[in-house]
N, C-alpha and C positions, 0 to 999 in steps of 0.2 A: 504494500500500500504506500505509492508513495506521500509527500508532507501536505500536498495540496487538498488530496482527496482524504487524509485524517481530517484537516482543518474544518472538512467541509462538512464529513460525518460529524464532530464534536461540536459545529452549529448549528447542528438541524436534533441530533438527539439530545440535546440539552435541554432545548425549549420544548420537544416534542413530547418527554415521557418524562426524567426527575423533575424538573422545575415545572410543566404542569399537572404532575400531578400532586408537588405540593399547592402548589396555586390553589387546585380544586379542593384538596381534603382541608385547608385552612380556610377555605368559603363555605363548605359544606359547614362544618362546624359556627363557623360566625351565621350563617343563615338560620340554623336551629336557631340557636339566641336569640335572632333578632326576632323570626316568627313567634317560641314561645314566648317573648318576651311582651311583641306587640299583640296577641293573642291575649293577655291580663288586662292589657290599658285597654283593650277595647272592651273587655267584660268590664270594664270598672266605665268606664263612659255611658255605657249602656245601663248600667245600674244607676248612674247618678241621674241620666235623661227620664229613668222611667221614674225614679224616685220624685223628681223634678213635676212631671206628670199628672203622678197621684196626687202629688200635694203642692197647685201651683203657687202658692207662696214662697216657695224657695224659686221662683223666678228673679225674684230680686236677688238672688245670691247667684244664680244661674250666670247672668248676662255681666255683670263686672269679673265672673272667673273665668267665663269664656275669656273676654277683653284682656285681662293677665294670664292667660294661655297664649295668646297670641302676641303677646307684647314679648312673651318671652323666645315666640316662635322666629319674631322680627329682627330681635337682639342676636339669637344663632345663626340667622342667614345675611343681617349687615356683618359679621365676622368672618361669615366662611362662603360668601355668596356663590361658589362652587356646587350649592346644597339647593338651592333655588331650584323651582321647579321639577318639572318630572325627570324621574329617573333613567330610566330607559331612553330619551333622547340626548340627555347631560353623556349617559357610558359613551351612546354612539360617536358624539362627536368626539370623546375623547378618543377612541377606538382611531377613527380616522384620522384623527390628527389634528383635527379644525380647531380644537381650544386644550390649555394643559389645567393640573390641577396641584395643589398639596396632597398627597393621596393618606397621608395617618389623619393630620387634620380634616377633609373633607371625610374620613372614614367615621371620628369619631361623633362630631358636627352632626351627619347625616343621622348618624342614631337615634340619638337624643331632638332632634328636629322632627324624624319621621314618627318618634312616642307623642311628642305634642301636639301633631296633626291628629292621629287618632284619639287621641282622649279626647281635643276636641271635635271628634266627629266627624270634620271634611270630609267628602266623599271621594278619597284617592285611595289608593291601594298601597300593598309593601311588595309588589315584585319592583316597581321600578326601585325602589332605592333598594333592593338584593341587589338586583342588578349592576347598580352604581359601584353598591360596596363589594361587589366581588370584582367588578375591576380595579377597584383603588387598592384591595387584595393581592391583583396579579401584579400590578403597578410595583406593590411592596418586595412581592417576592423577590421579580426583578431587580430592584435595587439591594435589597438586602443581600440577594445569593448570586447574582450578575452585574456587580458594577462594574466589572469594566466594559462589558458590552450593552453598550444601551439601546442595541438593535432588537433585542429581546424584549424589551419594555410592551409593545401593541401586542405583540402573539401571546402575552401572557394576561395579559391587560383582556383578551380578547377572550382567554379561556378560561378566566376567574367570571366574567360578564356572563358566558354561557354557566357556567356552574351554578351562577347566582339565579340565572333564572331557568335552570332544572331544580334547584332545592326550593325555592318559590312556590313553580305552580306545580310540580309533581310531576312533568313531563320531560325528561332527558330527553327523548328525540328531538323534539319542539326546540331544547334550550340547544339543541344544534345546529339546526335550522337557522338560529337566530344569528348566527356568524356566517351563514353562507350568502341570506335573503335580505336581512337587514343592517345588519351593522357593516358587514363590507359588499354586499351585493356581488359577489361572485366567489367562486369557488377555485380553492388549490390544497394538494397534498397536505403544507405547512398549515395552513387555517383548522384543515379537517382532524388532520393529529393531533394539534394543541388543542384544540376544541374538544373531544372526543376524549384524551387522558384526562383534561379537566373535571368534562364531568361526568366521567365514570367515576372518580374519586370521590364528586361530590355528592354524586348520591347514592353512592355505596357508605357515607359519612352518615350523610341526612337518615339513610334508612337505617344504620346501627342505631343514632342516635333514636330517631321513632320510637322502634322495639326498645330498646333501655326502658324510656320513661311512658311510655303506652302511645301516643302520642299521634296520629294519623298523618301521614305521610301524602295522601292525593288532597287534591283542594279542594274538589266533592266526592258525595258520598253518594252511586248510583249506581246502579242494575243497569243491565245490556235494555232498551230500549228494543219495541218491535218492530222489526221491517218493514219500510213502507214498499209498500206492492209497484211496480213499475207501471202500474196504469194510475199512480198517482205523482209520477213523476215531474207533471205538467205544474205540480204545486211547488215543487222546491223552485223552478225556475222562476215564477210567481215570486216567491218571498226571497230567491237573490236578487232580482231587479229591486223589490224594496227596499231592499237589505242597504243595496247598493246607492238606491238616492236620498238613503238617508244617512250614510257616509259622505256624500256631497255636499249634505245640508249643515252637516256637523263639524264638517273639516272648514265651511266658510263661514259659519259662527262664531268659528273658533278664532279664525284670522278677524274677522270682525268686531269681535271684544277687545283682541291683541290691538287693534287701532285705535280705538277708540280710547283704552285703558292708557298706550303711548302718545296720546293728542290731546283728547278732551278731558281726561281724568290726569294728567300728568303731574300738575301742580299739586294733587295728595300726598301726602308725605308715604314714604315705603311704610314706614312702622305703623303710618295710620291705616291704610289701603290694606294692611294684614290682620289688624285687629277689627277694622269693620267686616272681614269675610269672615273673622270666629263667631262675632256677634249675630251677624246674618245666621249663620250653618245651625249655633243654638238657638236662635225664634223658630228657623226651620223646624230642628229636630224634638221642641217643645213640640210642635202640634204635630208631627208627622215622623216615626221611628224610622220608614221605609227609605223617606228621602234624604237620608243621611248617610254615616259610613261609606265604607266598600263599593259595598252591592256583593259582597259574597253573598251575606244571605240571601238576599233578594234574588239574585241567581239560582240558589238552591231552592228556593219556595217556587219561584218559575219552573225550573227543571220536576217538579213535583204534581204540581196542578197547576191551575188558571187563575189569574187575580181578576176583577171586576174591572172592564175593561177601563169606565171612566176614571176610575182608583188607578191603574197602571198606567194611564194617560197625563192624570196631575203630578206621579210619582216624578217619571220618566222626564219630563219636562222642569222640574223643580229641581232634576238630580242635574241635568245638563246643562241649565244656567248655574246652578253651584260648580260644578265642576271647572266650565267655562272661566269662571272668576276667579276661581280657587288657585288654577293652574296659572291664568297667563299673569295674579299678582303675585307669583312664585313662592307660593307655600311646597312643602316638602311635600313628596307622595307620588305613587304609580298610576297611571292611565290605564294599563293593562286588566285590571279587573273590573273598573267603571267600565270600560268598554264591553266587556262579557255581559255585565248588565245589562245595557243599550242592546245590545244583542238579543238577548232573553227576552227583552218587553217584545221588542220587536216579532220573533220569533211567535212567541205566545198571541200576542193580538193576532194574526193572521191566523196563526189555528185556532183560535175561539170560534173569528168570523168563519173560516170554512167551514168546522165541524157543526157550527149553529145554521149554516146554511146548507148541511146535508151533502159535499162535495169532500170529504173528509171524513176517515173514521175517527171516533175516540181515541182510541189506540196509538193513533198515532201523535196524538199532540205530544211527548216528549224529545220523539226526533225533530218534530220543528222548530222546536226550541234551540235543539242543538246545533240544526241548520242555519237558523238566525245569528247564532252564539259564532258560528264559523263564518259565516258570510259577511256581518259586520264587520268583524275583524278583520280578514283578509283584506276588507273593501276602505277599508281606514287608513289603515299601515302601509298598503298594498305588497302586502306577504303573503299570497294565495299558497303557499305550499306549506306554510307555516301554522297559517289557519286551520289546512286541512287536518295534518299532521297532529296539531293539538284537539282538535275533535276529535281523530280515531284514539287518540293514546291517552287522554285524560276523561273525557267526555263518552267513552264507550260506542263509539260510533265508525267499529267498526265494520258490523254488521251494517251497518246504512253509510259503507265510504262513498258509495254512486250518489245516493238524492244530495252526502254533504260535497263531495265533487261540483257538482252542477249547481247548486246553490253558490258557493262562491263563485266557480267559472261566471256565473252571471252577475253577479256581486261585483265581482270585479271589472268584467266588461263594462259596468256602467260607469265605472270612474274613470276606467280608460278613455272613453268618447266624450265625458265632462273635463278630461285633463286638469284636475286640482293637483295642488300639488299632495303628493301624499303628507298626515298626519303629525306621523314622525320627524318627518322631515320642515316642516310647518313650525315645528316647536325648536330644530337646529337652529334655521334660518334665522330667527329670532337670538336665539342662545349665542351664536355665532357675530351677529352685527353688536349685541352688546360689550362680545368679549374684543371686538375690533374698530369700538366707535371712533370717531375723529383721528384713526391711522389710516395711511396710503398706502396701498400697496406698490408694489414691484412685480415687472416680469423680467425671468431670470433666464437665458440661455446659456449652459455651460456644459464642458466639457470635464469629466471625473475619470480619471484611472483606477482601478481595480488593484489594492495593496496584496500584499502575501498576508494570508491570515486573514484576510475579511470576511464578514458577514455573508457576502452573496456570491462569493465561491462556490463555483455547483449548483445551484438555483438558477432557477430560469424567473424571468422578469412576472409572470404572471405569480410566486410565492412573493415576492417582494411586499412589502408595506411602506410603503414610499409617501411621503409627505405629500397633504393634500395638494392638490390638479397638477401635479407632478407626473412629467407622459416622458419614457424616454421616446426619443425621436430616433436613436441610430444609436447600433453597435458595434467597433469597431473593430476586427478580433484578432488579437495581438499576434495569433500565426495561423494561418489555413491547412493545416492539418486538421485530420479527424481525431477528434478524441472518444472515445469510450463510453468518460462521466459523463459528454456532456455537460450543459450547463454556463453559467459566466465562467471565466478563466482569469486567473495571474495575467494585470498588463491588456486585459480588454480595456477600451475607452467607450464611456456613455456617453452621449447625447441628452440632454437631460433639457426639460422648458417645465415651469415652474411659477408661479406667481406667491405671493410670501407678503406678508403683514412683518416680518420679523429678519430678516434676512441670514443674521448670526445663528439663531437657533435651526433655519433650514438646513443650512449648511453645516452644521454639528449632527443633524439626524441624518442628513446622506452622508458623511464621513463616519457615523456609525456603520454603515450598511456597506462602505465602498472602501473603505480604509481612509486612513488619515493623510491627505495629501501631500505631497514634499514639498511642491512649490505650490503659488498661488493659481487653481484653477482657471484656466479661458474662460471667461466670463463675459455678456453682453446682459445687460440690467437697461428697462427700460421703465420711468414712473408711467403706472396706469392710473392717474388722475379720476378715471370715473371708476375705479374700483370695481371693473365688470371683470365678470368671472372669466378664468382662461378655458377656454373648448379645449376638451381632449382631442390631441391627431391621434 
């Protein structure tokens, strides 16, 4: 073996199997915690709303502790503003590269920021901040057990995110998924091995721990669901079209709040703007139990039987202006399970109306629920395989993967042709121009040699994690002989085009990956004044 082709084994099985599968088994572990941890403050919220309820004279004591919930919620994210809104879009971008973080600090921040969301009731979820916290996890690893190579920092960063969100919602497949479809949108060897040792580890963790303390390990509790008959197949495509234009309506409410919240409401103070959504969430959850928290439960009483349709119509609409406000004034907490929600009403209303209208058996109102629960999703995020993927493996829906197929396939087609931008990405865009405000960027054209010992020795361009809109353009290959490995080689020169908010740091991330330059790179840097994005060639 000669030195090139060790160098190149000892960068790809480092990050691939020891470092993450520590990565995974130290998120699997921190994810119990956090779950049984936020699992108490939500039974203790829940008791205090109902207690509240029975006896409304502790209203007056209700709404000035919501108001010191949230002042305290305020005081944690002017500190660690890394912690601000949802979680699963904060990983992503870190994933890609688009924004950096303190990763102990944002770890420990996030914690203690996502308990006081739930006590007070917001109706967000805890996989996005698993999620968060299992990259700021891999982040850690990385540093801890690789500093001299900071090329590993995203592949690990990428395989703590997946572990975070298989110990989450109960679904490993899904939390793999989640690095192919959404956080990098395409697929390689190096993504899929870190991803994969991650979170085997992590929920091989999560599930010791379960069993230990009795503890249920999926995020419902459900029976295989009966088959819906192929001659009633014409209804899933029915309720992905739905599905689907109310993911359009949702994704532009959502930006529509985000305007208005940065235009017309801008002059509220942050800390004020956070203690009126606690204030808000507790009047809500005074009169109305349903339209608060999660929506785990509300998902599971949907997934069970049918709520009274105009009752799931004021729920649904109450939950989604909360949410709406909750999210873009950057309270802590996850999208992912409110959306299951939305899904679920959704699902359930259409099989009420069919089965009330004789075009529908009984029977089958659970899988359309879960088709609703699938199609929403996929039609939001725009992760159809993701979608699917978590309806067969957590939602039992494997016995009906055709009507959930076609329900999202339709689901999806309908965002495609409204072209929004997707969900996720809605909440980047956002996260992204604040972490970039009043800087100009640069476009960067250079040329980088390939050191001995580097990163992307062996690898081909499509495993690379390459700093955002960064395209190499030409490779130039240091001898025309055939090699074997395969791969970049000792002494290839890249072509690289680039655009950068930061320029020194760009340049530290590709001389991670390419080795540390001897002389000053050929370089042509141009200011792009209107700060428009660079197209990939």
């Amino acid at each position: 073996m000669n030195k090139n082709n060790h160098q190149s084994q000892k960068n790809t099985y480092l990050p691939y199997f020891l470092l993450s599968l520590a990565a995974g088994m130290l998120t699997g572990g921190l994810i119990f915690l956090f779950k049984l941890t936020a699992a108490q403050v939500v039974s203790l919220s829940e008791m205090l709303y109902a207690l509240v309820r029975s006896q409304p004279i502790y209203l007056v004591l209700l709404l000035p502790g919501a108001a010191l919930i949230g002042l305290l919620a305020a005081f944690i994210l002017r500190f660690e503003p890394d912690c601000r809104g949802g979680g699963i879009p904060t990983a992503i971008a870190l994933l890609r590269g688009l924004i950096t973080f303190r990763w102990l600090r944002s770890l420990l921040c996030l914690f203690s920021s996502a308990m006081l969301t739930y006590l007070g009731g917001v109706p967000l979820g805890n996989e996005g901040p698993s999620v968060q916290m299992g990259t700021a996890v891999g982040c850690g690893t990385s540093r801890l057990f690789a500093k001299q190579n900071r090329a590993f920092d995203r592949y690990l960063m990428t395989g703590g995110a997946c572990a975070g969100f298989a110990a989450a919602t109960g679904a490993p497949l899904t939390g793999m998924f989640f690095a192919f479809e959404e956080a990098h949108r395409r697929f390689s060897p190096m993504i899929f091995m870190g991803s994969a040792m991650s979170v085997i580890a992590g929920t091989a963790v999560m599930h010791g721990l379960c069993a230990l303390t009795d503890t249920p390990f999926a995020v419902f509790e459900l029976t295989s669901p009966a088959t819906l008959p192929l001659r009633h197949l014409w209804a899933a495509i029915v309720l992905g079209l739905i599905a689907g234009l109310a993911a359009v309506g949702f994704t532009r409410l959502y930006r529509l709040t985000r305007q208005v919240i940065q235009t017309r409401l801008s002059r509220i103070p942050f800390t004020l703007r956070i203690v009126l959504i606690f204030v808000a969430v507790a009047l809500v959850g005074f009169l109305s139990s349903d339209s608060i928290g999660s929506g785990h439960h509300l998902t599971q009483h949907l997934l069970e039987k049918a709520d009274i349709w105009y009752r799931l119509l004021f729920i649904l609409a109450v939950r989604v202006l909360l949410l709406v406000a909750a999210n873009n004034s950057d309270v802590t907490g996850g999208l992912f399970v409110p959306t299951l929600a939305f899904g679920a009403g959704i699902g359930s209303l259409c099989a009420s109306a069919l089965i009330a209208l004789g075009l529908l058996p009984a029977s089958c109102y659970p899988i359309f629920v879960v088709i609703g629960i699938s199609a929403f999703l996929g039609a939001c995020s725009h992760t159809p395989l993701m979608a699917i993927t978590f309806a067969i493996e957590a939602l039992c829906g494997l016995s009906n993967s055709l009507p959930v197929i076609v329900g999202v396939a339709f689901a999806y087609l309908v965002v495609e042709f409204s072209s929004p931008l997707p969900f996720t990405d809605t909440v980047i865009e956002g996260k992204t121009e604040r972490a970039n405000r009043n800087k100009v960027s640069q476009i960067v054209e250079t040329y980088m040699t390939v050191m001995p010992g580097a990163f992307i020795i062996g690898k081909e361009i499509r495993d690379l994690l390459l700093p955002p809109t960064c395209t190499v353009l030409l490779v130039q290959k240091a001898d025309t002989t055939l090699r074997s490995e395969g791969g970049i080689g000792v002494g290839d020169r890249l072509f690289l085009r680039y655009q950068t908010f930061d320029p020194d740091r760009t340049l530290e991330e590709l001389e991670a990956i390419v080795g540390k330059q001897k002389a000053a790179p050929e370089t042509q840097i141009y200011k792009n004044e209107t700060n428009e994005e660079v197209p990939d060639v």
